[in-house]
N, C-alpha and C positions, 0 to 999 in steps of 0.2 A: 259396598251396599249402604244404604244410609237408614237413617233411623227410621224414618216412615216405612221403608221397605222391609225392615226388620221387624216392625210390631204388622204391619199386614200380615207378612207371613206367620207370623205368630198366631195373630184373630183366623187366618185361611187354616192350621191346623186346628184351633179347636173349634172351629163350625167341622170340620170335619169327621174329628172325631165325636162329636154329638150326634150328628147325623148318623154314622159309619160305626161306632163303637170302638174303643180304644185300640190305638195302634199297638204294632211290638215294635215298645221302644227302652225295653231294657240297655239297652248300649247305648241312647241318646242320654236316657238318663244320669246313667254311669260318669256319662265326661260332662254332662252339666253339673252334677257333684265334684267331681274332678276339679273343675276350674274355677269354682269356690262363686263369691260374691254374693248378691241378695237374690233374693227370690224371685226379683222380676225379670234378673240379668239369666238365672239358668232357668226359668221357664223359657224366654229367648231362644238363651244356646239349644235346647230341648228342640226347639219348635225350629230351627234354622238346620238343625240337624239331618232330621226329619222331613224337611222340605227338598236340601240336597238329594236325600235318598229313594225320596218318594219323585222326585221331578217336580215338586212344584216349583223348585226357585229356576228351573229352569223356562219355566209356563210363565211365572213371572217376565222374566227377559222377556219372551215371545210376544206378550200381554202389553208391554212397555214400547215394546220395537210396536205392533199395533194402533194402541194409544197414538204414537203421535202420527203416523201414516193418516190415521180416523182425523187428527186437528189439520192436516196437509190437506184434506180431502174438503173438510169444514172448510177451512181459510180459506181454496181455489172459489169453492161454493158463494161465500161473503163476501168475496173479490167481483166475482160476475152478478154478481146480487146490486152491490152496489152500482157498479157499472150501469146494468141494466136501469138504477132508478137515473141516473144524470139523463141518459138515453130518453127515457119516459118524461125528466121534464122540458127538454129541450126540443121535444121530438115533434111540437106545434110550430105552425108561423103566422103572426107573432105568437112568441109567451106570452101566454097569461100567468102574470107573474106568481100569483095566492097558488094557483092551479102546479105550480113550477113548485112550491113551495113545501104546499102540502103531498107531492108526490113525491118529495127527497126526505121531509123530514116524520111526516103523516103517521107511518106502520112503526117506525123506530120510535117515537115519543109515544104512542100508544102502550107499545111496549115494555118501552125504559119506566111507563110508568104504572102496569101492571106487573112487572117485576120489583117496583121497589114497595108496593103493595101488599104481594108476597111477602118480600122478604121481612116487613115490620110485624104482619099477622099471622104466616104460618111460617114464612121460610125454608121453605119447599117449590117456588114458584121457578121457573126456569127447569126443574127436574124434565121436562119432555127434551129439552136439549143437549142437558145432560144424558139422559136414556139412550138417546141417539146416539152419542158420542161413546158412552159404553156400549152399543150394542155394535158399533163399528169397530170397535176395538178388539171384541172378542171376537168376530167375524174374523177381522184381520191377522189377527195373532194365528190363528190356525193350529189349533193344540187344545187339544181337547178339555186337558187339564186348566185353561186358563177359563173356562167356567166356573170354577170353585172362588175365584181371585176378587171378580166384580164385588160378592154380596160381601164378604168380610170386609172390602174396604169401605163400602156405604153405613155398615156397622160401626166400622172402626168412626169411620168419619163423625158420624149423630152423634157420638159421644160428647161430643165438644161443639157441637152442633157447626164442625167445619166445612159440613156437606154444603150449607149454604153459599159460604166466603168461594167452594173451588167453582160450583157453578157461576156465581156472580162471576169471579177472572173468567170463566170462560165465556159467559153468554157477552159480556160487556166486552169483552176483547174480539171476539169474532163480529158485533154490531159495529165496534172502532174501525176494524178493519175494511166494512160493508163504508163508512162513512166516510173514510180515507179515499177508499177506490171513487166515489159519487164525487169527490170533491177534488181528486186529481181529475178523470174524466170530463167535470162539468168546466174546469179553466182550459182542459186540449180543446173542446169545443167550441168553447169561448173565443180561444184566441188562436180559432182557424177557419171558423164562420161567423159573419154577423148576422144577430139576433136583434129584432124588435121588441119591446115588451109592450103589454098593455094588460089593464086589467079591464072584469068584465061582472058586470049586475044585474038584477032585475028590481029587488027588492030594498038593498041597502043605498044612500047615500056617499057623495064622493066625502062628506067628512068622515065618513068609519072607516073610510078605504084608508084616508091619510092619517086616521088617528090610530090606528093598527100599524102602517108602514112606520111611522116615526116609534112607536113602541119597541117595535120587531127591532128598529136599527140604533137603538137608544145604546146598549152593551156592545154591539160590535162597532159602533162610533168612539167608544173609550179606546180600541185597539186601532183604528184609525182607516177605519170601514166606511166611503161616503154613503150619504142618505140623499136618496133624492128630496129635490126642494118641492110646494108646499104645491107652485106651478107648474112642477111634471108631475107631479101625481095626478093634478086634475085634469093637465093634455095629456095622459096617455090615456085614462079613461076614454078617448075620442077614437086614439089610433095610437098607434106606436111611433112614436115621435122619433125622425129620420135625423135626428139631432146628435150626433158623436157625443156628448157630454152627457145627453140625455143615457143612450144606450151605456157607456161605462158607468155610470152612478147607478143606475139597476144591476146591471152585472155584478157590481161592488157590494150593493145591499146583499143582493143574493148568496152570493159567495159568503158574505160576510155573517149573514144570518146563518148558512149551514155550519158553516166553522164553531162559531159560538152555540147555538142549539143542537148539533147534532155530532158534530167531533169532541170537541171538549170536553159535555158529560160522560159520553162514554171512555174517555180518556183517564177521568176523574176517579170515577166510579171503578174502572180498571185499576185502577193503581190503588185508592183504596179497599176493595175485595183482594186484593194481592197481598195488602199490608195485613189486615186481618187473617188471611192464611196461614204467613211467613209466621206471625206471633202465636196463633193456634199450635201451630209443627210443634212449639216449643213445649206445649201445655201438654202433649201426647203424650196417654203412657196406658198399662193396662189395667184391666178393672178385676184385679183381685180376689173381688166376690162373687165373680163370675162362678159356677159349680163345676165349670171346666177345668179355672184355676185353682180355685181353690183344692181340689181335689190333688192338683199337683204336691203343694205342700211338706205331706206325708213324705212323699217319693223324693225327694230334691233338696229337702233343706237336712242337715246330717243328725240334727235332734231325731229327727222321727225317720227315719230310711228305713223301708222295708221290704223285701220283694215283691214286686207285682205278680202277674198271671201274663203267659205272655200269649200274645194272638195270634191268630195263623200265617204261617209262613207265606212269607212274599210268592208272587206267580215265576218269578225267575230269581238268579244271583243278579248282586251285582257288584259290578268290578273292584276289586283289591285295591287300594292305595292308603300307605301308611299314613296315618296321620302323623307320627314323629316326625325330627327332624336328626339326623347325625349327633352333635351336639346333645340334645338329650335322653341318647340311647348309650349303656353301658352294658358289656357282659353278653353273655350268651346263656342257651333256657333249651332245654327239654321237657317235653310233655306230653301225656299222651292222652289218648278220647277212648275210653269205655271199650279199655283193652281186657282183655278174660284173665281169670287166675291164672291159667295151665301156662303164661306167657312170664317168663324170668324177668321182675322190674324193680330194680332200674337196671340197663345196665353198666359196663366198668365207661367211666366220664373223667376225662380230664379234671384238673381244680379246679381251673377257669369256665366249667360249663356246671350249670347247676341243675342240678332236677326238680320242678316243680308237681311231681305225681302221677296221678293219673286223674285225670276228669270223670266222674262218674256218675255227679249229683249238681243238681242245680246250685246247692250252696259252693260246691267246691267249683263251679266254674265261677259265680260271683264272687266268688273271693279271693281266685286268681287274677279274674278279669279286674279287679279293682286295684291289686297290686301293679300289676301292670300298669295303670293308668297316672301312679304314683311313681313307679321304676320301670319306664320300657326297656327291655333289652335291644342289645343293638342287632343280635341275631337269635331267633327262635327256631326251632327245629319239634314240629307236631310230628308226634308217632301215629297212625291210623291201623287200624286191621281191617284189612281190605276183603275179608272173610262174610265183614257186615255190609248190610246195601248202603250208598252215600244218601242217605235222607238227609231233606234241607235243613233240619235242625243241625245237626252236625256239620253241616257246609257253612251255616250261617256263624255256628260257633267258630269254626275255621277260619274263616273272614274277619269274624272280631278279633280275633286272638293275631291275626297278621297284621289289620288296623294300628293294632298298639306297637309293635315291635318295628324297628329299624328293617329288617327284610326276612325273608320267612321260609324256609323248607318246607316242605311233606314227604314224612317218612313214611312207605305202605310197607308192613311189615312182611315179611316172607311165613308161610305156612308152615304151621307146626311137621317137624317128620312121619312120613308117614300119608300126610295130609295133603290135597293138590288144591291150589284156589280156583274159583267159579271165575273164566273166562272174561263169560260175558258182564257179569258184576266187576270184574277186574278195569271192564274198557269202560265200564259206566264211572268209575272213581276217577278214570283218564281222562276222561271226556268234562265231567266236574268242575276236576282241580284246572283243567284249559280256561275254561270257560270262568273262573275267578284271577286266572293268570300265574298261578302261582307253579313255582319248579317243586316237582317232585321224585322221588328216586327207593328202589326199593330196597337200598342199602341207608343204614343211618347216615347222615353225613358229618364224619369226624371231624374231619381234618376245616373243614368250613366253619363249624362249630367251635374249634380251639382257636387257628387262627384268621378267620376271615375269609380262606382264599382255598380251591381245593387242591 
């Protein structure tokens, strides 16, 4: 994932959390402290976390795979765009050449130049195609969650004020593209029917005709564009002069004037809106003062750590996978979750397996949980008493405490003597512990716990 993609999701969790009010993200927390570095890198990890878990990185992906469907969509659009304009100035007999002219290059210079108008006084100007192009995207994506993604990154962006440089790459690259298509089209027509040209007046003079055509073809004469001479200018005013020298020397102008005024600057302009981006990416980073971040702080950097309040449990679990790896997981751990006095603990453990208590208080689970995240074991084994209903607080804790550890038991205790356990509560802890993936057994498991294997 790259770095853009990383502080997006960053900015997408805290519009969210502003909106939404603070997640529960004591366990993101936890290993953003865990893996040390500055403040900007574990509010990051925090927010990367947090996005895995909540799905947005994956709305992200979906958002992305959209985006460029939305530009495939644009480009086919700016392809036929152009087309259509070579079509529209070729589509007289004869051309008039001005009339040819202004219909290839006409909308596009209009444009290219109330966009760089924008871009010196507000820098905001092309945003409707940008709009578009976002709004195709989310369309496309199809995930609901990839609505939260657009506005933080229009956020993100103003900051640096790069909103401008990506629309300029886009609007100028999908216009290049429009002027590429008019300018392959206008030479297939070219050179598979012949065209006459002639111009045509009411009010102006044959010297403004030819002192505009030599202007127009003054710069595409440097690249080696002919210009008609001074005497078809003035016989084509008549008629379209059936002269083969005559017709390729218009052909030439023409060609040669779209290249130079209407390919080029958008080529230009493209390539530097592109430069300005690339250098932007580099200046990205997050804004601190933000009261979202800031607020972090407190929670993340180890001077000031202090428990949060945590917020309401997620609508479902979700799936178990250790974040260790082999390599730095050592030892094996029993533990139990807010097991009653009348129950004998610990009980008789190997030396190799160690007893970590019983869990009963927020502080004693964050203080586990943090050990953990400093020495995973390589096998855990959770005691449960299945006596109590599985509420998700305790499942959740269950899931963290497996997260950290190399692989993980559940032990459901068996009923005190005497005692029979509640059935159906019984197949609700089954049904659970399935549904986080985790093996469970309602004997301890020794022999796993000592060596590895049962």
């Amino acid at each position: 994932m790259t770095e853009l993609n990383n502080l997006w999701l960053t900015e997408t969790i805290r519009l969210r959390e502003e909106h939404a009010g603070p997640l529960d993200d004591l366990e993101a927390n936890r290993l953003a402290r865990a893996a040390g570095g500055d403040l900007p890198s574990r509010i990051k990890r925090r927010a990367l976390w947090l996005a895995e878990r909540d799905g947005l990185a994956t709305a992200l992906k979906h958002w992305l795979q959209g985006a460029r469907l939305a530009l495939i969509v644009l480009a086919i659009l700016a392809v036929i765009s152009g087309a259509g304009l070579a079509f529209a100035a070729l589509g007289q007999a004869p051309v008039n050449v001005f009339w040819a002219l202004g219909s290839l290059l006409g909308l596009n210079l209009i444009l290219l130049l109330s966009w760089a108008l924008g871009l010196i006084f507000a820098g905001e100007h092309g945003a409707s195609l940008g709009r578009l192009w976002l709004w195709l995207s989310e369309k496309l994506a199809r995930d609901a969650k990839a609505a939260q993604l657009a506005p933080a990154l229009l956020l993100l962006l103003q900051r640096q004020k790069l909103n401008r440089w990506a629309i300029g790459v886009l609007v100028n690259s999908l216009w290049l593209l429009a002027m590429v298509s008019a300018l392959v089209i206008l030479l297939m027509l070219m050179a598979t029917r012949r065209y006459g040209f002639v111009w045509e007046t009411t009010i102006l003079s044959a010297d403004t005709f030819i002192t505009v055509t030599q202007a127009l073809g003054a710069l595409p004469a440097l690249l080696g564009f002919n210009v008609p001479t001074v005497d078809m200018i003035r016989a084509s005013g008549d008629s379209a002069l059936n002269i083969e020298s005559a017709r390729q020397a218009w052909a030439t102008w023409l060609v040669g004037v779209l290249l130079v005024y209407g390919v080029l600057p958008r080529l230009l302009l493209a390539g530097f809106c592109l430069w300005r981006w690339k250098a932007g990416q580099a200046a990205l980073k997050l804004d601190l003062n933000l009261p979202g971040y800031a607020q972090l702080r407190e929670r993340l950097m180890p001077s000031s750590e202090r428990l949060g309040v945590s917020d309401a449990a997620p609508t479902q679990l979700h799936r178990v996978e250790s974040g260790v790896s082999e390599q730095q997981t050592d030892g094996a751990l029993l533990v139990g979750i807010e097991l009653d006095d009348d129950r004998p603990w610990p009980p008789n453990l190997p030396k190799n397996v160690s007893n970590a208590g019983i869990l009963d208080s927020r502080e004693s689970r964050q203080k586990l949980l943090e050990q953990l995240s400093r020495f995973p074991p390589a096998r855990l084994a959770i005691a449960c008493d299945p006596r109590r209903s599985p509420d998700r607080g305790s499942l959740a804790l269950i899931a963290e405490l497996a997260r950290s550890a190399g692989a993980t038991r559940v032990w459901l205790l068996q009923a005190p003597p005497g005692e029979a356990l509640d059935a159906e509560r019984l197949g609700d802890w089954h049904v659970a512990l399935q549904q986080l993936e985790l093996p469970f057994a309602d004997c301890m498991p020794l022999n796993w716990l000592e060596k590895g294997h049962d």
